[in-house]
PDB file of N, CA, C and O in Angstrom:
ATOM      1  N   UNK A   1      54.026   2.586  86.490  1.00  0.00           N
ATOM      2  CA  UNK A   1      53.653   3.828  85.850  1.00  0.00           C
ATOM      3  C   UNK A   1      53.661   3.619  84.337  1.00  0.00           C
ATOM      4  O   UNK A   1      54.138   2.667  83.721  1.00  0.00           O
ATOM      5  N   UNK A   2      53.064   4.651  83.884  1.00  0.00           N
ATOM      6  CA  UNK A   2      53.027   4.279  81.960  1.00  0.00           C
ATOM      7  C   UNK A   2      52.536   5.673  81.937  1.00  0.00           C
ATOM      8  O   UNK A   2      52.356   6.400  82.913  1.00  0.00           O
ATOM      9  N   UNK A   3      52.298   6.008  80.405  1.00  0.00           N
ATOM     10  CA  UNK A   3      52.799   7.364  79.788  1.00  0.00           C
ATOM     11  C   UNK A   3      51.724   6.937  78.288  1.00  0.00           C
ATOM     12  O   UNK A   3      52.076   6.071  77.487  1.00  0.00           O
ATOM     13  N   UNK A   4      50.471   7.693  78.151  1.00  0.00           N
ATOM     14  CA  UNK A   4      49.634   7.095  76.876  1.00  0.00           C
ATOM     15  C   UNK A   4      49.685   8.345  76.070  1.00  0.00           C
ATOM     16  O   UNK A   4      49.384   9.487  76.415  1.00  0.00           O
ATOM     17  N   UNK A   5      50.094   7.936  75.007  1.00  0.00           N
ATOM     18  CA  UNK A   5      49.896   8.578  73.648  1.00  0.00           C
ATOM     19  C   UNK A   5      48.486   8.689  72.536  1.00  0.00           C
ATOM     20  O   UNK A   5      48.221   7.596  72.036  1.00  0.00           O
ATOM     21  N   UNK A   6      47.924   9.394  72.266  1.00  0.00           N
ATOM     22  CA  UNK A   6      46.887   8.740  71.650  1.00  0.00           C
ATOM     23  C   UNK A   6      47.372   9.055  70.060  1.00  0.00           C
ATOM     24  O   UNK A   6      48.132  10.023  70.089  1.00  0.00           O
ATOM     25  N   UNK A   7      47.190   8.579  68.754  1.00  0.00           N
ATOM     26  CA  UNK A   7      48.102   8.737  67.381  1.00  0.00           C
ATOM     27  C   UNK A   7      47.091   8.581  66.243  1.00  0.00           C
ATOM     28  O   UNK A   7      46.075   7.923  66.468  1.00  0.00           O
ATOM     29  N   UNK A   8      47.301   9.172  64.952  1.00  0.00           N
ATOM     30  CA  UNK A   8      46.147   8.477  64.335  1.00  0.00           C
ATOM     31  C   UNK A   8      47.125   8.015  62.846  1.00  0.00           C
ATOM     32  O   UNK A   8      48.020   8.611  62.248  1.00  0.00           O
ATOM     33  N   UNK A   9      46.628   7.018  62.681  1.00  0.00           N
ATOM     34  CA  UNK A   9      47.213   6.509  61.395  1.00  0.00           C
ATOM     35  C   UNK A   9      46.967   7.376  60.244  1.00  0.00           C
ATOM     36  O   UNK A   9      45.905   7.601  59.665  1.00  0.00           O
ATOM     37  N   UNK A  10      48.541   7.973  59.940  1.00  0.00           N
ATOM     38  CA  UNK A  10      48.607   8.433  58.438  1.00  0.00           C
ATOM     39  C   UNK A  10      48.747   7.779  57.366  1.00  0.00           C
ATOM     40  O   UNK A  10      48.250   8.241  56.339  1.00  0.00           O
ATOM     41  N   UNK A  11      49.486   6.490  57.334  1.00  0.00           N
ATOM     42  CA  UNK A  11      49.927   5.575  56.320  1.00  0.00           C
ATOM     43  C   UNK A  11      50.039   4.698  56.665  1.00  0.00           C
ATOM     44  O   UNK A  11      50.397   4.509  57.828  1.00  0.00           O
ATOM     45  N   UNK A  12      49.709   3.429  55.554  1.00  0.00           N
ATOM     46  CA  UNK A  12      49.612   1.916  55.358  1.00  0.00           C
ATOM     47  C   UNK A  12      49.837   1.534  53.792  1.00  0.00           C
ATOM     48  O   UNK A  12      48.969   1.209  52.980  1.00  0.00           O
ATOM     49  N   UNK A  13      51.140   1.653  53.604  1.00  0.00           N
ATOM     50  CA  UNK A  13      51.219   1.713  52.247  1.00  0.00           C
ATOM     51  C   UNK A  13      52.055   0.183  52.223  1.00  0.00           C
ATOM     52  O   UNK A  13      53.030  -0.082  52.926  1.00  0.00           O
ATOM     53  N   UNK A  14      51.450  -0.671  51.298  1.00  0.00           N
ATOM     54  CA  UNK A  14      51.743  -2.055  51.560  1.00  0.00           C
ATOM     55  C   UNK A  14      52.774  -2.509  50.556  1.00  0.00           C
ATOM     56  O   UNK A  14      52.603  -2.333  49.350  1.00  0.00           O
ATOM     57  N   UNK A  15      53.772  -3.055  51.024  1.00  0.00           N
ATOM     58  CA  UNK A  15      54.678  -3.920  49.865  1.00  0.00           C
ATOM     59  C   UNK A  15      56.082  -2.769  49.554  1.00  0.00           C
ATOM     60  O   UNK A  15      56.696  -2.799  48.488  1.00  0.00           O
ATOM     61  N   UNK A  16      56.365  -1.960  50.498  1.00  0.00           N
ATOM     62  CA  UNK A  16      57.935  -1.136  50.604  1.00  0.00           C
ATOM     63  C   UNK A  16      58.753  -2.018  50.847  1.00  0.00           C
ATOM     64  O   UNK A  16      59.374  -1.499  51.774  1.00  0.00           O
ATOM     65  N   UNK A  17      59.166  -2.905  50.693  1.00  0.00           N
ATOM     66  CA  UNK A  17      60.233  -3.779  50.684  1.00  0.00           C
ATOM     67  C   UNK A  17      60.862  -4.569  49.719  1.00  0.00           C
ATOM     68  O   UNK A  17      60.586  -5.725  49.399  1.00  0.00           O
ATOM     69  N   UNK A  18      61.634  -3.920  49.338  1.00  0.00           N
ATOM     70  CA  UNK A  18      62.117  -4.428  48.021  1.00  0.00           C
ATOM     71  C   UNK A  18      62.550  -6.126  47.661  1.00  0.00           C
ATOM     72  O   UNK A  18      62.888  -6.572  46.565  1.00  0.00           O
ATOM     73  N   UNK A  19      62.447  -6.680  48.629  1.00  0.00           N
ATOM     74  CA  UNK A  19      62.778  -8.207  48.839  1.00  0.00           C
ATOM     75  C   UNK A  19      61.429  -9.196  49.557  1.00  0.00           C
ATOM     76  O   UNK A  19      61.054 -10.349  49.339  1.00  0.00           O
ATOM     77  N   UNK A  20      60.946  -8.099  50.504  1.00  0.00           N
ATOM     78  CA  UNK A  20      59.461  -8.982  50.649  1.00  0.00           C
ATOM     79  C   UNK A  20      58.425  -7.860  50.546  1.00  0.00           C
ATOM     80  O   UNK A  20      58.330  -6.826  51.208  1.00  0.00           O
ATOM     81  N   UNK A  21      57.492  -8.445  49.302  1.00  0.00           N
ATOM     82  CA  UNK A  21      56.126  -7.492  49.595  1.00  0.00           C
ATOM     83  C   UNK A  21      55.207  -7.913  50.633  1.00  0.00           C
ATOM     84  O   UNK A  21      54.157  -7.297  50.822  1.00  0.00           O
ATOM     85  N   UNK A  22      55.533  -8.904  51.301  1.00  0.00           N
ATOM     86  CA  UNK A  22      54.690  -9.065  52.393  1.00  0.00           C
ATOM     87  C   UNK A  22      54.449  -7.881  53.679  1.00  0.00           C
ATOM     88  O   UNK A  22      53.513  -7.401  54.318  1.00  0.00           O
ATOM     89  N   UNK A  23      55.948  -7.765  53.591  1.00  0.00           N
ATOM     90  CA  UNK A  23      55.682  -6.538  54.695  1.00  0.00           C
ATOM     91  C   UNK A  23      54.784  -4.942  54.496  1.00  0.00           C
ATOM     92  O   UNK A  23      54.896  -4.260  53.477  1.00  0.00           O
ATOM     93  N   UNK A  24      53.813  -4.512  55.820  1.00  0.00           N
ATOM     94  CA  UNK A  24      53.395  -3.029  55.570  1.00  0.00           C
ATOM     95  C   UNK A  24      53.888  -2.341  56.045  1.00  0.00           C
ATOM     96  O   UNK A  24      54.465  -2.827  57.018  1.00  0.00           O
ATOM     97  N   UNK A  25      54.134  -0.720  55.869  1.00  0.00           N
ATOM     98  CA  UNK A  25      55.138   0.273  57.027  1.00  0.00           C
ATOM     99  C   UNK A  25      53.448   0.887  57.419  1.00  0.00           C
ATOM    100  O   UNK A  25      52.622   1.144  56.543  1.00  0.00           O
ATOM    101  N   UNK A  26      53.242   1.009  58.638  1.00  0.00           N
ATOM    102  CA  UNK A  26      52.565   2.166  59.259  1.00  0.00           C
ATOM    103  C   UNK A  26      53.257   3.482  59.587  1.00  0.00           C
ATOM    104  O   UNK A  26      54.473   3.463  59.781  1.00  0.00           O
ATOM    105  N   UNK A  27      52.650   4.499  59.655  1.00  0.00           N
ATOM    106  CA  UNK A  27      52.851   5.915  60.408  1.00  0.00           C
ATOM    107  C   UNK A  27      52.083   6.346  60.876  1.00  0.00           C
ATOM    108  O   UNK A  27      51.021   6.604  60.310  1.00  0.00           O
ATOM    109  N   UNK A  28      52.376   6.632  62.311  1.00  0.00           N
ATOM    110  CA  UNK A  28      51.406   7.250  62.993  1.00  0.00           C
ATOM    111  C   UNK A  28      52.181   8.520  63.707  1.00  0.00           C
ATOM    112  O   UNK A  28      53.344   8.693  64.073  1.00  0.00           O
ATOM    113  N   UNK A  29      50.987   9.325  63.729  1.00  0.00           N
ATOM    114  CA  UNK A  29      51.484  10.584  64.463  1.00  0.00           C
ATOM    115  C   UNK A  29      50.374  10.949  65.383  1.00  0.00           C
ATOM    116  O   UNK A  29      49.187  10.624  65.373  1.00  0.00           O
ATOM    117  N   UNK A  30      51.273  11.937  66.420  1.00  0.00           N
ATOM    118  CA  UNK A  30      50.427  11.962  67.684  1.00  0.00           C
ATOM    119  C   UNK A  30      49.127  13.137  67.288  1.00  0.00           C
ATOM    120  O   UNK A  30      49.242  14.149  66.597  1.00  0.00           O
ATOM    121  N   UNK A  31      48.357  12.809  67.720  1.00  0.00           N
ATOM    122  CA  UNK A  31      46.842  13.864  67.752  1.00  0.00           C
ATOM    123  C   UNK A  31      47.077  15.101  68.589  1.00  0.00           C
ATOM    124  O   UNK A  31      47.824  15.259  69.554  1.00  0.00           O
ATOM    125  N   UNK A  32      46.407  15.782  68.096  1.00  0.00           N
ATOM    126  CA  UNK A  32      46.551  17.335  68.362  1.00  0.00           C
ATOM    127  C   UNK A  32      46.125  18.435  68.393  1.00  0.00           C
ATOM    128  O   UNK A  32      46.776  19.266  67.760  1.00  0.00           O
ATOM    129  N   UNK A  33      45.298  18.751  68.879  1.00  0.00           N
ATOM    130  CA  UNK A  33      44.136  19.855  68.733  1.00  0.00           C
ATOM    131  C   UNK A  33      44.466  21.183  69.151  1.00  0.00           C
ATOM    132  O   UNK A  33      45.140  21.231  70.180  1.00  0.00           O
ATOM    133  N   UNK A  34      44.168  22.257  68.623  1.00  0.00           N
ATOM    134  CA  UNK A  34      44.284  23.457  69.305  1.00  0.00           C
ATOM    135  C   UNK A  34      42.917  23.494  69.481  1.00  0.00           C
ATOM    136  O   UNK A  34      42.077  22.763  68.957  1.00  0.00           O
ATOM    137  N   UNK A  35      42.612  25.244  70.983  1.00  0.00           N
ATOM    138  CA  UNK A  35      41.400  25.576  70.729  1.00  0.00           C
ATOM    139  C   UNK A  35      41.329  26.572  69.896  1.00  0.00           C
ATOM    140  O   UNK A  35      42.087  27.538  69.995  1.00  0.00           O
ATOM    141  N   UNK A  36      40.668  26.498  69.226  1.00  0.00           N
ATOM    142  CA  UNK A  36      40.766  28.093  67.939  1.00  0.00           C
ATOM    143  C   UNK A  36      39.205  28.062  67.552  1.00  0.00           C
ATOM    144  O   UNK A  36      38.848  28.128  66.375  1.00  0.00           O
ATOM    145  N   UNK A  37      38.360  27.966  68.549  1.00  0.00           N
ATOM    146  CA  UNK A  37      36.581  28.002  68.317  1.00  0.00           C
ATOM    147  C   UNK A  37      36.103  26.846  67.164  1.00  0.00           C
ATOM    148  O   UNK A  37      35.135  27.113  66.451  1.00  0.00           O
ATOM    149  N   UNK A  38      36.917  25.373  66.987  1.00  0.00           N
ATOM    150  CA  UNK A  38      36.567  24.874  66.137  1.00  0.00           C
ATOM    151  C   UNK A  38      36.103  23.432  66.416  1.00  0.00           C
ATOM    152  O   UNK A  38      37.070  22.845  66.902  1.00  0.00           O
ATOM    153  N   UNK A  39      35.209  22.732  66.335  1.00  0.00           N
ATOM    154  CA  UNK A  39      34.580  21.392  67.485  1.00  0.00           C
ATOM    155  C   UNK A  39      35.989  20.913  67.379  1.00  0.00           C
ATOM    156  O   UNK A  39      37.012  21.140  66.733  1.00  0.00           O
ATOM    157  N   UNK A  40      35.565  20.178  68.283  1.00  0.00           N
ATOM    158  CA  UNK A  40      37.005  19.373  68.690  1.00  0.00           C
ATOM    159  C   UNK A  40      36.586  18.399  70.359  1.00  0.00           C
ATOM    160  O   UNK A  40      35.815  18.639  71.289  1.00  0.00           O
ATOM    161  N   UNK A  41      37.569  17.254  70.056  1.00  0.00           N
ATOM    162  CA  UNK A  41      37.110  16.595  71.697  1.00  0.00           C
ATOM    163  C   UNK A  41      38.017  16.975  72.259  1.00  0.00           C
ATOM    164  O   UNK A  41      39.143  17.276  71.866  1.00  0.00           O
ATOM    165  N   UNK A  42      37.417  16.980  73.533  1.00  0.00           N
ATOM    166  CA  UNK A  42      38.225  17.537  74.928  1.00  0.00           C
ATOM    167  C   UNK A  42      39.677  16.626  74.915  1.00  0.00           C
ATOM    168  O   UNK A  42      40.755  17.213  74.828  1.00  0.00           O
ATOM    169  N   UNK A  43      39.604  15.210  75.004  1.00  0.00           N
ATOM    170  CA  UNK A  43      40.339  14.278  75.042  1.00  0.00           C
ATOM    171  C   UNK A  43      41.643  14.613  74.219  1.00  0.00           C
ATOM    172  O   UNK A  43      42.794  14.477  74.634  1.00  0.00           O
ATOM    173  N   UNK A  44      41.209  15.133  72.821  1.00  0.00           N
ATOM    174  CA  UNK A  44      42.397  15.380  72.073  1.00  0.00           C
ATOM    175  C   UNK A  44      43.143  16.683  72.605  1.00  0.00           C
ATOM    176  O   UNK A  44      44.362  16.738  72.771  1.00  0.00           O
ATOM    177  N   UNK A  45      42.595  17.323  72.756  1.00  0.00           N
ATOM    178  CA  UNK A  45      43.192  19.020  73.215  1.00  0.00           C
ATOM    179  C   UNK A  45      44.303  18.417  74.481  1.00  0.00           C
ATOM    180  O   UNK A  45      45.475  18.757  74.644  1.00  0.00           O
ATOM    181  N   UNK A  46      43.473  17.387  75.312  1.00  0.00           N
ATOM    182  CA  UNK A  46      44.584  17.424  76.737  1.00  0.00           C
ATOM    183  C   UNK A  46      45.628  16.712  76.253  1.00  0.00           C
ATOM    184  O   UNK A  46      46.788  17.006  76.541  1.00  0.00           O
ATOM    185  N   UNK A  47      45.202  15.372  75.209  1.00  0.00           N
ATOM    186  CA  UNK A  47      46.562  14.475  74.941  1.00  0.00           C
ATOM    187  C   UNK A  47      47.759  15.313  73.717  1.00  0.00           C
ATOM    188  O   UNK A  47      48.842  14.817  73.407  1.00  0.00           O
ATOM    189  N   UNK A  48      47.184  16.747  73.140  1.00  0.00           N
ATOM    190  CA  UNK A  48      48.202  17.053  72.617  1.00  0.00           C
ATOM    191  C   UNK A  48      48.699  18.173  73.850  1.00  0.00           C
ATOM    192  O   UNK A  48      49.866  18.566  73.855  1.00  0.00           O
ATOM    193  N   UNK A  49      48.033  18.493  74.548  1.00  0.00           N
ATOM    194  CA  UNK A  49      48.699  19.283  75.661  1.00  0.00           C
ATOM    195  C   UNK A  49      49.915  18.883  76.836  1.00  0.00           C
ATOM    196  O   UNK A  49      50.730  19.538  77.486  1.00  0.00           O
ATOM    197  N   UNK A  50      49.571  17.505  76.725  1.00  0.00           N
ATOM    198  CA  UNK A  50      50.180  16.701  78.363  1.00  0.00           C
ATOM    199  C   UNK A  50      50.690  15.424  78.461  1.00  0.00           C
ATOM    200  O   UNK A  50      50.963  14.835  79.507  1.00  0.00           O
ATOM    201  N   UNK A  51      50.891  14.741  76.569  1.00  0.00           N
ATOM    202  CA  UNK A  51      51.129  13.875  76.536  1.00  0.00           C
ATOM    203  C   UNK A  51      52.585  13.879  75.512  1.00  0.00           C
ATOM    204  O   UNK A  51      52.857  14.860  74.819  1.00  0.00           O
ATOM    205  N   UNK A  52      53.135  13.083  75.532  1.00  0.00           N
ATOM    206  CA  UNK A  52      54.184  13.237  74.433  1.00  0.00           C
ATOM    207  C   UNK A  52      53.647  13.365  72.546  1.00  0.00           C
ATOM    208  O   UNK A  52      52.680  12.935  71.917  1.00  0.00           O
ATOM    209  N   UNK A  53      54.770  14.119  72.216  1.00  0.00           N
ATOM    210  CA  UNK A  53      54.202  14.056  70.731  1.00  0.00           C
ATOM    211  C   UNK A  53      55.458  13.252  70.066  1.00  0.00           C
ATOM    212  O   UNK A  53      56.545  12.915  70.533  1.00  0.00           O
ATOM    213  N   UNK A  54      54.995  13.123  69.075  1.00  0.00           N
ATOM    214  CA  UNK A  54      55.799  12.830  67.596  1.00  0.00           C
ATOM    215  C   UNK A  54      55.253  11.723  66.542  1.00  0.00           C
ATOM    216  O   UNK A  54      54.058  11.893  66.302  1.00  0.00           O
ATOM    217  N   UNK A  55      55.678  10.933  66.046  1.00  0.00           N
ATOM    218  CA  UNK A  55      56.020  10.024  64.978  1.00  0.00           C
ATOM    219  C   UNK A  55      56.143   9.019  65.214  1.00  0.00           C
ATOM    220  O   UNK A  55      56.995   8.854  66.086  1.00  0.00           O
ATOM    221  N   UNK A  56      55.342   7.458  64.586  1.00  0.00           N
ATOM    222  CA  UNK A  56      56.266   6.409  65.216  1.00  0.00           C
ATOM    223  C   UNK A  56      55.571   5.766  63.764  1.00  0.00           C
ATOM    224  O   UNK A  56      54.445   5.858  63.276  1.00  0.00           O
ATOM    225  N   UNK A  57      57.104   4.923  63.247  1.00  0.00           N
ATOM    226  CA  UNK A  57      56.891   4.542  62.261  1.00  0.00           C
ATOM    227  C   UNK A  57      57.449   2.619  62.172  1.00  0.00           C
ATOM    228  O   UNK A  57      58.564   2.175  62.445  1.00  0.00           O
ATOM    229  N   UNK A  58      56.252   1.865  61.716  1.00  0.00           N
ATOM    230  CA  UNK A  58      56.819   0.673  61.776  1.00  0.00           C
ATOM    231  C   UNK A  58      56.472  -0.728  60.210  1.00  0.00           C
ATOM    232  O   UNK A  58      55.607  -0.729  59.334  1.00  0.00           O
ATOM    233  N   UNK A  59      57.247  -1.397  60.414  1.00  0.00           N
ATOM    234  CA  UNK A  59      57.387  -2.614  59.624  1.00  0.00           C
ATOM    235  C   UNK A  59      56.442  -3.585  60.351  1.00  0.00           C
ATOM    236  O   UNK A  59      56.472  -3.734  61.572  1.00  0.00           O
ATOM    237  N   UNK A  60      55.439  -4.360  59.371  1.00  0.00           N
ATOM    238  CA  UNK A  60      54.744  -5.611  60.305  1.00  0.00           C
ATOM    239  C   UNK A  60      54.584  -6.763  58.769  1.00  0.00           C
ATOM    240  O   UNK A  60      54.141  -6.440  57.666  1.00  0.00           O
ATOM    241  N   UNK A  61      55.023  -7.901  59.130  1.00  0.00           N
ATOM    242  CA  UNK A  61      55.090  -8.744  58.481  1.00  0.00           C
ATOM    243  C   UNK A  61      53.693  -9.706  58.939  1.00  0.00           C
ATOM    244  O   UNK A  61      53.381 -10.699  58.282  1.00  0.00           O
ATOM    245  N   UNK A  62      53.021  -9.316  59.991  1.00  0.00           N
ATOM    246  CA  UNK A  62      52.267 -10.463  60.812  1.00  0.00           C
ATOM    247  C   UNK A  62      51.017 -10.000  60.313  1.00  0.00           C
ATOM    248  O   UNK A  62      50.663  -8.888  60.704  1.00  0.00           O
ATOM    249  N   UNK A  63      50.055 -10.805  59.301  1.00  0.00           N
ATOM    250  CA  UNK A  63      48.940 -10.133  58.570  1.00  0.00           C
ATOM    251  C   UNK A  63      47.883 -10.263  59.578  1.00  0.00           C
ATOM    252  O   UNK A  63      46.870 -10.061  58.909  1.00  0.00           O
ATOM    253  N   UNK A  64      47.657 -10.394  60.310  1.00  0.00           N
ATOM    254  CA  UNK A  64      46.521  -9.986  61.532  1.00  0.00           C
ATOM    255  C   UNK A  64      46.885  -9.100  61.985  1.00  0.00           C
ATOM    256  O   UNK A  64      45.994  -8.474  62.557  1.00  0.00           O
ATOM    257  N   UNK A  65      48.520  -8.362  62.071  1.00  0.00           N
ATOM    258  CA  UNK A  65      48.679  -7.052  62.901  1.00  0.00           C
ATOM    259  C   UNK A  65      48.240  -6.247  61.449  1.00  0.00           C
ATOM    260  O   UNK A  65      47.305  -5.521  61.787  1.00  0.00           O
ATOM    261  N   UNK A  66      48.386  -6.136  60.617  1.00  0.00           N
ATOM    262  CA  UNK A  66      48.301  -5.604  59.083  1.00  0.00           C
ATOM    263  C   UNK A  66      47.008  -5.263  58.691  1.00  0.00           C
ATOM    264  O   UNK A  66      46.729  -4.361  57.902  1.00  0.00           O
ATOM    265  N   UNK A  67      46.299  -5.935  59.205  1.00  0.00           N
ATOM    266  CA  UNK A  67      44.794  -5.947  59.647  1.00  0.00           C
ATOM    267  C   UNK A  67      44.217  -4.829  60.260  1.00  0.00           C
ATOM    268  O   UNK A  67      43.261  -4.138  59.910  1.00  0.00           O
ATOM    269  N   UNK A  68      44.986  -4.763  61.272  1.00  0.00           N
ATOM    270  CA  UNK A  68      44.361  -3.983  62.839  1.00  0.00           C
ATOM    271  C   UNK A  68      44.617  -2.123  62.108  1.00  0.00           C
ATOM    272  O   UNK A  68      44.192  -1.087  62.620  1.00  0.00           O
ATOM    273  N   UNK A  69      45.050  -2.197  61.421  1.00  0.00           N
ATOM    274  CA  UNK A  69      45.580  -0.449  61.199  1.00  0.00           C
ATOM    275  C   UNK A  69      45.057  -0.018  59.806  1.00  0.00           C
ATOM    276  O   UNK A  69      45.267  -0.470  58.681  1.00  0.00           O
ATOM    277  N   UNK A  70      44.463   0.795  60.169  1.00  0.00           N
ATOM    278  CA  UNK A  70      43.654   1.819  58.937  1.00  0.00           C
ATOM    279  C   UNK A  70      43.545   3.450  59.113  1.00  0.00           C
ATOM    280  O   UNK A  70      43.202   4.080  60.114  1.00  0.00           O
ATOM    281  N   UNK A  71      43.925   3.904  57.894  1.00  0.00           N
ATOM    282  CA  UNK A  71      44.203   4.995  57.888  1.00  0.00           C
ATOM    283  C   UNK A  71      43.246   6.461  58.282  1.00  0.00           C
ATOM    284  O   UNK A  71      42.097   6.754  57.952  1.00  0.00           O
ATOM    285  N   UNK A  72      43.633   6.745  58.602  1.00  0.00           N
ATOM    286  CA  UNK A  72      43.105   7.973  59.873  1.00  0.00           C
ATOM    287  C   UNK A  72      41.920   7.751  60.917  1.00  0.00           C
ATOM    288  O   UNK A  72      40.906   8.411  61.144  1.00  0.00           O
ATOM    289  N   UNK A  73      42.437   6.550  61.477  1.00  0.00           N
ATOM    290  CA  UNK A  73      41.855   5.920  62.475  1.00  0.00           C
ATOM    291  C   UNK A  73      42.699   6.167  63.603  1.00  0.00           C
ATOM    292  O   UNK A  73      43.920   6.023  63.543  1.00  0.00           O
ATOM    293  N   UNK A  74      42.066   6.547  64.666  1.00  0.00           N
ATOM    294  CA  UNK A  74      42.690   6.766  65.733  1.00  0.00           C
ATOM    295  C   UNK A  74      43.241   5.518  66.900  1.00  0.00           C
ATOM    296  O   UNK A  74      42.448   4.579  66.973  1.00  0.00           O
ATOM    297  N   UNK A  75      44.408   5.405  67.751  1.00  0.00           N
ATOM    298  CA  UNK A  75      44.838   4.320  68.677  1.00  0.00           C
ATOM    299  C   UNK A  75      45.760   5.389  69.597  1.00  0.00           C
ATOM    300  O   UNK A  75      46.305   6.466  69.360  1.00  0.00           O
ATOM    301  N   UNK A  76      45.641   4.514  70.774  1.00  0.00           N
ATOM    302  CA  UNK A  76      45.730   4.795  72.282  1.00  0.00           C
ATOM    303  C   UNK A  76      47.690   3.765  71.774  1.00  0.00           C
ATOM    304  O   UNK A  76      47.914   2.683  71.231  1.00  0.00           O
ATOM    305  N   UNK A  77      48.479   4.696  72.247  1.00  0.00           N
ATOM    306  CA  UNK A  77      49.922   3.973  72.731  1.00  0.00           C
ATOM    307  C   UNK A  77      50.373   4.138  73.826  1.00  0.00           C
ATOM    308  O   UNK A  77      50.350   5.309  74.207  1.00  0.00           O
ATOM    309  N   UNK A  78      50.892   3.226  74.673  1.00  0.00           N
ATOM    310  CA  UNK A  78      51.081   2.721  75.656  1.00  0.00           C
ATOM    311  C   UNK A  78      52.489   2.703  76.057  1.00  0.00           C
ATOM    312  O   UNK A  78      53.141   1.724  75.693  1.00  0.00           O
ATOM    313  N   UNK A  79      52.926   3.384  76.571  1.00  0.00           N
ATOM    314  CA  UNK A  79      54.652   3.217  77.049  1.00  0.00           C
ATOM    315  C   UNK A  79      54.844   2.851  78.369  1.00  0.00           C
ATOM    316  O   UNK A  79      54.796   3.685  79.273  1.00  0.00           O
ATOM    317  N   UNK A  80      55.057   1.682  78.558  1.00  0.00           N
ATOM    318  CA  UNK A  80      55.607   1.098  80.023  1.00  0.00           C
ATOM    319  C   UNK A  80      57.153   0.312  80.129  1.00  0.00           C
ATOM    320  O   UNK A  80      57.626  -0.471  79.306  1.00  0.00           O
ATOM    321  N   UNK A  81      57.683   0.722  81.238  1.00  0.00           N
ATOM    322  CA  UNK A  81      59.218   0.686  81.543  1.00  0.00           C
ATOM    323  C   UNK A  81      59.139  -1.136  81.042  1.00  0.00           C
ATOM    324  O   UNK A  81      58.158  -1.845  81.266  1.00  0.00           O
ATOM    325  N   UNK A  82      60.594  -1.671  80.243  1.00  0.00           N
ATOM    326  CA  UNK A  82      60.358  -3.042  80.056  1.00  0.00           C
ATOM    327  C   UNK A  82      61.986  -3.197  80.944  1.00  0.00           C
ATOM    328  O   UNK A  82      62.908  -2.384  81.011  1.00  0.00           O
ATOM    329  N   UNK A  83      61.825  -4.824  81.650  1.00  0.00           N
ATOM    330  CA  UNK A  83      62.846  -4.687  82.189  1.00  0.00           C
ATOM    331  C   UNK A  83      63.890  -5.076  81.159  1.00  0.00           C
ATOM    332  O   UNK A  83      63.628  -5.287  79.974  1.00  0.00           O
ATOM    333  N   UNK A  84      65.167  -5.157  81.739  1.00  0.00           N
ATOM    334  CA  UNK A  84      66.558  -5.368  80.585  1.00  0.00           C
ATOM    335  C   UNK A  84      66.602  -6.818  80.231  1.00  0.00           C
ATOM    336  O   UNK A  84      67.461  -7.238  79.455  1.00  0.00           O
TER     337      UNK A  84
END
């Protein structure tokens, strides 16, 4: 079983680390639509309806992951049980 989030990048602000500027922090927050007569995709309305919300904020030192994330671009997250 798994549990998808869909999120859109708020921030990519590069070099918060006071010892390495190599590293970027991302933030992403979950998508969210109301209906209030205003376009909107279906997709977003159900994943802020039925999917988990919040925040997920991270450190990436690996410049191909540093790459992959741009700001208010949307991504699919993926939560599956990991074993111990």
């Amino acid at each position: 079983m798994s549990v998808v989030c869909k999120m859109v990048c708020h921030g990519v602000p590069v070099g918060d680390s006071a010892t390495d500027d190599s590293v970027q922090t991302i933030e992403l927050g979950a998508v969210y639509e109301q209906d209030e007569g205003k376009r909107q995709l279906p997709e977003n309305a159900v994943f802020g309806k039925y999917t988990p919300w919040g925040t997920f904020k991270a450190g990436i030192a690996n410049p191909g992951a540093k790459q992959f994330f741009t700001l208010s671009k949307k991504y699919y997250v993926t939560f599956t049980e990991a074993p111990d």
